[in-house]
C-alpha positions, 0 to 999 in steps of 0.5 A, a space after each residue: 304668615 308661614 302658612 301662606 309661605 307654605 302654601 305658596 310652596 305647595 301651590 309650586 312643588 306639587 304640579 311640578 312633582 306630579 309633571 316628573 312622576 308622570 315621566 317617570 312612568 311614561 319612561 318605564 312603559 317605554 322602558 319594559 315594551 308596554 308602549 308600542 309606536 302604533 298608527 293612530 286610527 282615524 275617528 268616524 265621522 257622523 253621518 250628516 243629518 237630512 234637511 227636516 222637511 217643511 210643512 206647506 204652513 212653515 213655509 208660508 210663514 218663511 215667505 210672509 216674513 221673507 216679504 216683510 223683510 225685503 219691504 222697502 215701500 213698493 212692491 219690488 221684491 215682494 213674492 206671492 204667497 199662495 
């Protein structure tokens, strides 16, 4: 029983102590000049990556399935796969 109070206790005291030391220090820095309002640098961005090229063989394979997708009974829509 007074474990569980105690622990209950411990749950709620120690984040809010470890909140105040953390603005403790952010408070000193600032404090003593450790901490200067700098502009943020802007991030790099990645190069964007081509297109892998297709083989004629995957090709051929988008458009067989393609086709079979588009099939509703006739040949409407269908393409020709050479």
């Amino acid at each position: 029983m007074l474990s569980d109070i105690m622990l209950a206790i411990m749950a709620v005291i120690t984040p809010v102590m470890c909140f105040f030391a953390f603005k403790m220090g952010l408070d000193t820095a600032f404090l003593f000049g450790e901490v200067e309002n700098k502009p943020m640098k802007t991030p790099k961005l990645k190069k964007l990556r081509k297109k892998p090229v297709e083989s004629e063989e995957i090709r051929k394979y988008n458009a067989v399935l393609a086709n079979i997708e588009a099939y509703d009974g006739t040949g409407f829509g269908q393409k020709e796969i050479k």
